[in-house]
KOLGU-4560 file (N, C-alpha, C; in nm, 3 decimals, padded with zeros to 5 digits):
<recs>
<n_xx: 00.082 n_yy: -00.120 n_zz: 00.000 ca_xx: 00.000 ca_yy: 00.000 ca_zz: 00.000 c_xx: 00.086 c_yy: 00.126 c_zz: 00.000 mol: A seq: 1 type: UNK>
<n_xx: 00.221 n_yy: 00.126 n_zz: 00.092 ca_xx: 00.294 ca_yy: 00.244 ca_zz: 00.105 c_xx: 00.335 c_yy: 00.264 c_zz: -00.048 mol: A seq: 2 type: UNK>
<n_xx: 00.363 n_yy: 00.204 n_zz: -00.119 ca_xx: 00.446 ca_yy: 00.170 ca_zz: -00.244 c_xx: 00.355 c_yy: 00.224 c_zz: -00.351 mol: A seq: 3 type: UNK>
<n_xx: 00.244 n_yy: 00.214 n_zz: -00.317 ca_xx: 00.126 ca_yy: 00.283 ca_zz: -00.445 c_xx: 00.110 c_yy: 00.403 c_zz: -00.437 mol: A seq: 4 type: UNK>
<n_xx: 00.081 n_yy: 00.448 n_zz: -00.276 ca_xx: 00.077 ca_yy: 00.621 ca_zz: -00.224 c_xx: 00.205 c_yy: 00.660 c_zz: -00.290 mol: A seq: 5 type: UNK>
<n_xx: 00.302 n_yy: 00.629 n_zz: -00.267 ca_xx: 00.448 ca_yy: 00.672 ca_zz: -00.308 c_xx: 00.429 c_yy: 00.684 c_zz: -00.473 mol: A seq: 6 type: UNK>
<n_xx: 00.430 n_yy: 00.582 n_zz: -00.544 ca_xx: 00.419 ca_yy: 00.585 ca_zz: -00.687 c_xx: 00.300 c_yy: 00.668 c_zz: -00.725 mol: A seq: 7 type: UNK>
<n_xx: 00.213 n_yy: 00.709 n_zz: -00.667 ca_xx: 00.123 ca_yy: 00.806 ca_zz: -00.750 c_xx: 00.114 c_yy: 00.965 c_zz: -00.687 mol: A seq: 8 type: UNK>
<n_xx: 00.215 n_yy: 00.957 n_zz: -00.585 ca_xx: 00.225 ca_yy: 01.117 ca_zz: -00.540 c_xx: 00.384 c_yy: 01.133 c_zz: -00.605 mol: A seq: 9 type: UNK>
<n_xx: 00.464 n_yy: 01.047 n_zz: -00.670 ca_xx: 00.551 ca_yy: 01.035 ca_zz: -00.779 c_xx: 00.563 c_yy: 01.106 c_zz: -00.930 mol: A seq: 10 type: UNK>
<n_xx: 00.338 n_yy: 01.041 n_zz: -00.962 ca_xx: 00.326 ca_yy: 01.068 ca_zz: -01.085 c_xx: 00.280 c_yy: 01.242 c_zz: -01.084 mol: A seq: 11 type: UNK>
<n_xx: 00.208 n_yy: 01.254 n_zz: -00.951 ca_xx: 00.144 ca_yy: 01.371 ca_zz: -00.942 c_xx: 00.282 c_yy: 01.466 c_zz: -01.015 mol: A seq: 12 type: UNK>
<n_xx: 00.356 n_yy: 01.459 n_zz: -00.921 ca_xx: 00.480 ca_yy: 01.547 ca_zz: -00.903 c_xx: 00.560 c_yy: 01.565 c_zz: -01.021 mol: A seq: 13 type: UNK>
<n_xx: 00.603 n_yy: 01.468 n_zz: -01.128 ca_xx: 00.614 ca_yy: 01.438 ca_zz: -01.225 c_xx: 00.555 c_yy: 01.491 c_zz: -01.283 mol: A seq: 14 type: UNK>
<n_xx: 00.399 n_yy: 01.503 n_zz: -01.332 ca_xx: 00.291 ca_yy: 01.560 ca_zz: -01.411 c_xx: 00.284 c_yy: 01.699 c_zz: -01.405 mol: A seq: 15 type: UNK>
<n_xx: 00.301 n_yy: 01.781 n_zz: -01.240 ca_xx: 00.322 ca_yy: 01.901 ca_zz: -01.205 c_xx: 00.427 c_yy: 01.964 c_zz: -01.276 mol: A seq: 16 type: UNK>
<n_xx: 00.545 n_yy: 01.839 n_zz: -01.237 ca_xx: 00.677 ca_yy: 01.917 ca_zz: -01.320 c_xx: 00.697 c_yy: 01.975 c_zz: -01.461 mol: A seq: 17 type: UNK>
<n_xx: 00.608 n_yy: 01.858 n_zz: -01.532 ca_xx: 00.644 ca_yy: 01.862 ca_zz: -01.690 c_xx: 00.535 c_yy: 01.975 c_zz: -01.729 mol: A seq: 18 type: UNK>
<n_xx: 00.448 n_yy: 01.989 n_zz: -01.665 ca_xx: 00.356 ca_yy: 02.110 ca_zz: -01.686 c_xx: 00.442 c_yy: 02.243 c_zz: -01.675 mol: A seq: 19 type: UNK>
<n_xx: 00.477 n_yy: 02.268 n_zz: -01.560 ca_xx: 00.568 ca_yy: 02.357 ca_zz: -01.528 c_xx: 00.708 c_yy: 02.429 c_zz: -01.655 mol: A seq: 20 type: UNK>
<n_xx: 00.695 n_yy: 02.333 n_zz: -01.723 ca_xx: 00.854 ca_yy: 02.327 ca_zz: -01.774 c_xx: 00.776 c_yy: 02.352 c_zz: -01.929 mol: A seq: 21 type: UNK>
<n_xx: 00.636 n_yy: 02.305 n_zz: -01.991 ca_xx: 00.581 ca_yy: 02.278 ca_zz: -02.049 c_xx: 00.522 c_yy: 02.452 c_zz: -02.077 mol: A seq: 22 type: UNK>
<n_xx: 00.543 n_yy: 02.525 n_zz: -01.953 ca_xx: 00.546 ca_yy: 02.690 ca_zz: -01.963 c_xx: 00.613 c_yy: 02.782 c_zz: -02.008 mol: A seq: 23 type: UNK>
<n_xx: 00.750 n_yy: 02.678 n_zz: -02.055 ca_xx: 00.869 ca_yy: 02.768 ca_zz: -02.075 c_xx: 00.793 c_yy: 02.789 c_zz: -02.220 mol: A seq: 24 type: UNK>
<n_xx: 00.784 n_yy: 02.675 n_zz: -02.310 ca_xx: 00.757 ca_yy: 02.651 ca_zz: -02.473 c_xx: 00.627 c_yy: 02.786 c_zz: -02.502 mol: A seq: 25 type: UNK>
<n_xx: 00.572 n_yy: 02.813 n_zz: -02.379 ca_xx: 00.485 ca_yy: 02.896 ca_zz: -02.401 c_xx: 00.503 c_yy: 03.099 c_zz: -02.445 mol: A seq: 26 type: UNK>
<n_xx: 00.647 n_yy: 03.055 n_zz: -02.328 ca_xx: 00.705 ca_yy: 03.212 ca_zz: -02.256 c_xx: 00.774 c_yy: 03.242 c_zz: -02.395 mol: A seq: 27 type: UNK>
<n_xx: 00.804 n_yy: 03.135 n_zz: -02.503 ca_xx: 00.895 ca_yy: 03.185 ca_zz: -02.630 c_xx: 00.851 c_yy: 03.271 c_zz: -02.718 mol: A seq: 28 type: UNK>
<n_xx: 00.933 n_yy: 03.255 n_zz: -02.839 ca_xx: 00.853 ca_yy: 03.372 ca_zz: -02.921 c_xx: 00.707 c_yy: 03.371 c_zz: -02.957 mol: A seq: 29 type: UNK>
<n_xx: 00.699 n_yy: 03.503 n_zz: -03.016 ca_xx: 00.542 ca_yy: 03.531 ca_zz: -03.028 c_xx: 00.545 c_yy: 03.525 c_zz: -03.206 mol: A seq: 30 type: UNK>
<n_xx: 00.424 n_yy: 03.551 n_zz: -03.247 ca_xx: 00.402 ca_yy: 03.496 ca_zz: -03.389 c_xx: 00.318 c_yy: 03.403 c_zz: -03.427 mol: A seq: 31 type: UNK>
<n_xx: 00.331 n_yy: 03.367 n_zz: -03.601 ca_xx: 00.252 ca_yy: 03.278 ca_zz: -03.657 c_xx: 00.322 c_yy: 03.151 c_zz: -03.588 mol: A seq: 32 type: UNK>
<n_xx: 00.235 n_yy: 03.057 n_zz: -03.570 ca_xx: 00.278 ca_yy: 02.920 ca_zz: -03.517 c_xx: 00.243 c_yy: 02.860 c_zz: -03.616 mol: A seq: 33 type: UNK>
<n_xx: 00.336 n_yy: 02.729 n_zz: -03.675 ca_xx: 00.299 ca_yy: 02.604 ca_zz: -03.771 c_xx: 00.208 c_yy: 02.540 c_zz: -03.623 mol: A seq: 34 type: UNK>
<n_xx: 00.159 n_yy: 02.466 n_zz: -03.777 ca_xx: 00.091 ca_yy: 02.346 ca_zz: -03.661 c_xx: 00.141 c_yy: 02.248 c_zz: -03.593 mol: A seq: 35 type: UNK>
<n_xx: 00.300 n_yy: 02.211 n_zz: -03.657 ca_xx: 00.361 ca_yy: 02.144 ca_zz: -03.550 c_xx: 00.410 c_yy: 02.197 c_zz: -03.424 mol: A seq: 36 type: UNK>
<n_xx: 00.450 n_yy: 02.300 n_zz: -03.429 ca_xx: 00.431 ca_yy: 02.421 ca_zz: -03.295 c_xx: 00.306 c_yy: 02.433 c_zz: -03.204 mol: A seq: 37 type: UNK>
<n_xx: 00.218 n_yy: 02.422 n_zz: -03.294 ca_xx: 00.109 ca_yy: 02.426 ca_zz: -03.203 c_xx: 00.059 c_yy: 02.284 c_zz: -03.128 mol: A seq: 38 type: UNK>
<n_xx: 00.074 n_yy: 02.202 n_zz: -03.226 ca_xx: 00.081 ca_yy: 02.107 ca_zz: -03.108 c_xx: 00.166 c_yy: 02.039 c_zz: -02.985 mol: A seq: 39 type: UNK>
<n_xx: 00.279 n_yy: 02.076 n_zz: -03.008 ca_xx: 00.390 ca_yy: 02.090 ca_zz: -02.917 c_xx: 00.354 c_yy: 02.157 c_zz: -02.827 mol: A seq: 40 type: UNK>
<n_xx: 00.302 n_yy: 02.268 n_zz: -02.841 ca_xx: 00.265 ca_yy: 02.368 ca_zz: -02.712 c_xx: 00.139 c_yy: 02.252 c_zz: -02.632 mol: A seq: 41 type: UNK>
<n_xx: 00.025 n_yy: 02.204 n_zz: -02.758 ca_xx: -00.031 ca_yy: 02.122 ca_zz: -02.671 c_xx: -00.013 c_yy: 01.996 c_zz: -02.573 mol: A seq: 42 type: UNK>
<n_xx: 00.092 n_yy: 01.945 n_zz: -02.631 ca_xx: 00.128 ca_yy: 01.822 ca_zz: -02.558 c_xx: 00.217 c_yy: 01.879 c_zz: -02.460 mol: A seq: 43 type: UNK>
<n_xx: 00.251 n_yy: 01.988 n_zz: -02.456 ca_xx: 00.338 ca_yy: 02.027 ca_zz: -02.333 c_xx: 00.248 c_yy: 02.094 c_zz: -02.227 mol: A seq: 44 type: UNK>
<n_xx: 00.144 n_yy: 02.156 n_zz: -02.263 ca_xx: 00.086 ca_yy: 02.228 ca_zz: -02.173 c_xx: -00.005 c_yy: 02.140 c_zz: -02.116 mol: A seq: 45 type: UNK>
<n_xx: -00.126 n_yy: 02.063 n_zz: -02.185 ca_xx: -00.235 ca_yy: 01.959 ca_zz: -02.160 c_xx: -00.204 c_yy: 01.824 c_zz: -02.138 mol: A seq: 46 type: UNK>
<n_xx: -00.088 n_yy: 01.741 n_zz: -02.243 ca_xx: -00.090 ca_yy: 01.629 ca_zz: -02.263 c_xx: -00.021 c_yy: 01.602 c_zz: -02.096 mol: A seq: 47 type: UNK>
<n_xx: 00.039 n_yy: 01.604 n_zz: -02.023 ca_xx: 00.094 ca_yy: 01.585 ca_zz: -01.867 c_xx: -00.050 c_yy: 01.540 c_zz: -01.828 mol: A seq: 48 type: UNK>
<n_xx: -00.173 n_yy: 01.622 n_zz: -01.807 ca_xx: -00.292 ca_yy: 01.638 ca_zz: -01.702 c_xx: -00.384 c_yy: 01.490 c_zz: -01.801 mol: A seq: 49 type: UNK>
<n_xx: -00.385 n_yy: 01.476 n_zz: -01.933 ca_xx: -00.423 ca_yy: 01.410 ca_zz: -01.949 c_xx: -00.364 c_yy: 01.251 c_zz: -01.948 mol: A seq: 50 type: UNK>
<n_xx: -00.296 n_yy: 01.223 n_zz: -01.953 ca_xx: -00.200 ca_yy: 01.083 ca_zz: -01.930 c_xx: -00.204 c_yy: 01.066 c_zz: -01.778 mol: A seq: 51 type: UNK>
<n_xx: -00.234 n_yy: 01.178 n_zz: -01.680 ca_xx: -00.262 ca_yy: 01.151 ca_zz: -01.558 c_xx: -00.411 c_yy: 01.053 c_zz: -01.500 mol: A seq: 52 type: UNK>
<n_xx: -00.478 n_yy: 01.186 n_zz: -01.611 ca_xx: -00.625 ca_yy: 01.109 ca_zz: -01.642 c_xx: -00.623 c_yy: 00.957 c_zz: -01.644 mol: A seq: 53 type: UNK>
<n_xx: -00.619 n_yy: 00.952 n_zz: -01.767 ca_xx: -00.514 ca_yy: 00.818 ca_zz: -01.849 c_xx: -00.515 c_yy: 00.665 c_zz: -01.738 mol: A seq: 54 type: UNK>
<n_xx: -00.386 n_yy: 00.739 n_zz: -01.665 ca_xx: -00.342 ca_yy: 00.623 ca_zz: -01.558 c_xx: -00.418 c_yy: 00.646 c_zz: -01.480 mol: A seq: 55 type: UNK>
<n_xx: -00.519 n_yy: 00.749 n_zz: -01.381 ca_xx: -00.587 ca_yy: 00.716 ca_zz: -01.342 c_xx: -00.723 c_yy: 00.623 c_zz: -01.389 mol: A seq: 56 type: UNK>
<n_xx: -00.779 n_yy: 00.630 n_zz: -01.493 ca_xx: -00.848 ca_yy: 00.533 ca_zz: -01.557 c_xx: -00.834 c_yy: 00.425 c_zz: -01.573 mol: A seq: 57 type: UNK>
<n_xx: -00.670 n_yy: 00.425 n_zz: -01.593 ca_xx: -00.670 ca_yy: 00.227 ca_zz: -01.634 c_xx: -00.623 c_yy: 00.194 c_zz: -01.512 mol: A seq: 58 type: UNK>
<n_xx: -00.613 n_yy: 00.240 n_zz: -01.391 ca_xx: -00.582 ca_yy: 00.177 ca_zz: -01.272 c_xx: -00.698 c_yy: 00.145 c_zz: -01.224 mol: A seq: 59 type: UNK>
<n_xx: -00.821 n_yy: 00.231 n_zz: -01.237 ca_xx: -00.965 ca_yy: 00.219 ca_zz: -01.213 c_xx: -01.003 c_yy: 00.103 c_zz: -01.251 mol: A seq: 60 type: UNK>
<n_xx: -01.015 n_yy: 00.074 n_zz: -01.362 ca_xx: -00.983 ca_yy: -00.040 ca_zz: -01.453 c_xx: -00.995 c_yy: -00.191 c_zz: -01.425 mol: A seq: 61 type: UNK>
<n_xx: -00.817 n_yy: -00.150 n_zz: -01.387 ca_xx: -00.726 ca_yy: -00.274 ca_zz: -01.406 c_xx: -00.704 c_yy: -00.321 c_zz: -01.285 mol: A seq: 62 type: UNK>
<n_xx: -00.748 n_yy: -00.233 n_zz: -01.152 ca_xx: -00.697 ca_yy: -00.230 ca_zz: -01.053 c_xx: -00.571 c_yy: -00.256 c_zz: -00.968 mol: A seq: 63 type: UNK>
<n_xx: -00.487 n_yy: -00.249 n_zz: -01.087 ca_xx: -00.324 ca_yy: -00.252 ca_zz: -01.090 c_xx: -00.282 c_yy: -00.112 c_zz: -01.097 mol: A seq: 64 type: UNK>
<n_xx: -00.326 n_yy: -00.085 n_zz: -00.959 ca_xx: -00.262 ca_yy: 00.124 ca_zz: -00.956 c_xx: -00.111 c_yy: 00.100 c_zz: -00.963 mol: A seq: 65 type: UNK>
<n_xx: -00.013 n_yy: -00.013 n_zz: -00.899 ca_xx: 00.098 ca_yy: 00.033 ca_zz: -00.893 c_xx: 00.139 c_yy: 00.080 c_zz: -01.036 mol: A seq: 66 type: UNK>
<n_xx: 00.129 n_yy: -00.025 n_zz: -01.138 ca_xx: 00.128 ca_yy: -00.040 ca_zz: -01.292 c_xx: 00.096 c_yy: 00.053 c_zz: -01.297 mol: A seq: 67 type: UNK>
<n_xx: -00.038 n_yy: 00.111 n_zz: -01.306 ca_xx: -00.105 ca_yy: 00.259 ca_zz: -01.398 c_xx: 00.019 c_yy: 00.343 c_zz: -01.318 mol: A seq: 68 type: UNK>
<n_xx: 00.062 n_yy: 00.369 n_zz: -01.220 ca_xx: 00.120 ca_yy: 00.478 ca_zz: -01.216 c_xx: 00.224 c_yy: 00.492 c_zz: -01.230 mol: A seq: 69 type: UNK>
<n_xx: 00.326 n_yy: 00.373 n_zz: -01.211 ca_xx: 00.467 ca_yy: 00.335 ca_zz: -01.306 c_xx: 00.443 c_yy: 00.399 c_zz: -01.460 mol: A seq: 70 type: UNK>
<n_xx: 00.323 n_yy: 00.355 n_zz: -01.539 ca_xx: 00.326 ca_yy: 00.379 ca_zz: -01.704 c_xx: 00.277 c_yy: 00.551 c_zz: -01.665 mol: A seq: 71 type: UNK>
<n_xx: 00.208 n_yy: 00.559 n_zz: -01.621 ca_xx: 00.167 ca_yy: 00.686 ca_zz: -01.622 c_xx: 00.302 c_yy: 00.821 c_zz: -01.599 mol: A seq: 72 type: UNK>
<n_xx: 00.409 n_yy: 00.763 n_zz: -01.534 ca_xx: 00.510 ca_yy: 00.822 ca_zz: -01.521 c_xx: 00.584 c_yy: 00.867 c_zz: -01.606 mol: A seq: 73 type: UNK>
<n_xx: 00.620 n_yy: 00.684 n_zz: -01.720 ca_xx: 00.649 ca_yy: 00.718 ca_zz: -01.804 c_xx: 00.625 c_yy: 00.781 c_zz: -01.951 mol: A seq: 74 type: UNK>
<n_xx: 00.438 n_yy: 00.763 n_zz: -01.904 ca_xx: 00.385 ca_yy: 00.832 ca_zz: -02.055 c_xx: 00.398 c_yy: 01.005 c_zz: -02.035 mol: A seq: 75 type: UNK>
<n_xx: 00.424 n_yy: 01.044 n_zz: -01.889 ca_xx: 00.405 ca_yy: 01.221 ca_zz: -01.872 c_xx: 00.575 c_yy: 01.245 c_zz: -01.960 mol: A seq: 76 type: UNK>
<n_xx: 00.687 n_yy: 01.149 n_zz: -01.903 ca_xx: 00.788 ca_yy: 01.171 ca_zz: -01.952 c_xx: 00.787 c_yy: 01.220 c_zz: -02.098 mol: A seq: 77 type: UNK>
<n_xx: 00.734 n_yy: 01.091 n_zz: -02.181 ca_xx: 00.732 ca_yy: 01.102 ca_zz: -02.321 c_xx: 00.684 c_yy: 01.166 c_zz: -02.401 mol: A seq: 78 type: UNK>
<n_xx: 00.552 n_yy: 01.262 n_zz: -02.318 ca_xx: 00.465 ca_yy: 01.313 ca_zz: -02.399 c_xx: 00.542 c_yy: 01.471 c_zz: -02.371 mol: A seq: 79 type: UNK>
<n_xx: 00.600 n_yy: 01.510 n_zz: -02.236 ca_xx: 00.660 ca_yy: 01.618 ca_zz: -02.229 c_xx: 00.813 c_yy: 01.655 c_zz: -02.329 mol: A seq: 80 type: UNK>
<n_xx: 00.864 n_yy: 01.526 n_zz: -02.348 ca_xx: 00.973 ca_yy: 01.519 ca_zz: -02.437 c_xx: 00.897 c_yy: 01.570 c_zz: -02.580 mol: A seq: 81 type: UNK>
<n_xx: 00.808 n_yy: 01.474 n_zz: -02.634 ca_xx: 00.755 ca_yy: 01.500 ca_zz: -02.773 c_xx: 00.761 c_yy: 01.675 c_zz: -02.796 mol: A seq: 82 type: UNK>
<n_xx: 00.648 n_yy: 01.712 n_zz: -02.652 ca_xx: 00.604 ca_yy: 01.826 ca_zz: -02.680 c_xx: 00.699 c_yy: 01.922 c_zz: -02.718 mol: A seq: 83 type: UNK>
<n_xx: 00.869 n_yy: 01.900 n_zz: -02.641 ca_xx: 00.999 ca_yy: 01.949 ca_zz: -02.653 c_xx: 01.031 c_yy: 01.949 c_zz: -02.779 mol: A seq: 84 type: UNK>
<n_xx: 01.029 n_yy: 01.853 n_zz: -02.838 ca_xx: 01.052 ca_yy: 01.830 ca_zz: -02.945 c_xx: 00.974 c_yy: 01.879 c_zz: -03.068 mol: A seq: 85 type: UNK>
<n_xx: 00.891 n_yy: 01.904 n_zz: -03.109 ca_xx: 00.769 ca_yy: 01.965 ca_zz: -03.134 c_xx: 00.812 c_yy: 02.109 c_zz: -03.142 mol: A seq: 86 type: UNK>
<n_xx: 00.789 n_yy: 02.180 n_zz: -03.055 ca_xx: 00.813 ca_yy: 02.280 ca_zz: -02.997 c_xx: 00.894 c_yy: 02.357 c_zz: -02.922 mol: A seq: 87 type: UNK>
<n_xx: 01.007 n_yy: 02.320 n_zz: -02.996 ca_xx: 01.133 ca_yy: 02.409 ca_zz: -02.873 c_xx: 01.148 c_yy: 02.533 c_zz: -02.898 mol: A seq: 88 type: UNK>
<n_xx: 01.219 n_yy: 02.646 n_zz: -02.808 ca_xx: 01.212 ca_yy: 02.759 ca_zz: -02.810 c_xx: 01.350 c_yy: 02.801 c_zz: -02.812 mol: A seq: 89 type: UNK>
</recs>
């Protein structure tokens, strides 16, 4: 039980972070945005809160919270990278 509280106040924190950082892509220049820009901004700004969603759902689910929130960790990772990628400033 300690191990699940831990892993999903993990993902919280994680999810918080990449949001956070997901502000910088925002603070950059101003202008016409391509649409790959623009979605970069989205997966950096939204995609974190939703993959939270996400793992909360399939833990609902699956009732394998440790799992949902292990993947959920690593999907905030990947989706905050993309968004980097996408969208750098």
């Amino acid at each position: 039980m300690f191990a699940v509280v831990v892993a999903w106040l993990a993902l919280v924190a994680v999810t918080v972070a990449a949001v956070l950082f997901g502000q910088t892509a925002r603070a950059g220049r101003r202008g016409r945005r391509s649409g790959r820009r623009r979605l970069g901004l989205l997966l950096s700004l939204s995609g974190p809160w939703l993959v939270l969603l996400a793992a909360v759902g399939a833990g609902a689910l699956t009732g394998r919270w440790l799992a949902a929130a292990a993947g959920g960790v690593v999907a905030v990772v990947v989706v905050a990278l993309l968004g980097l990628v996408l969208a750098p400033h």
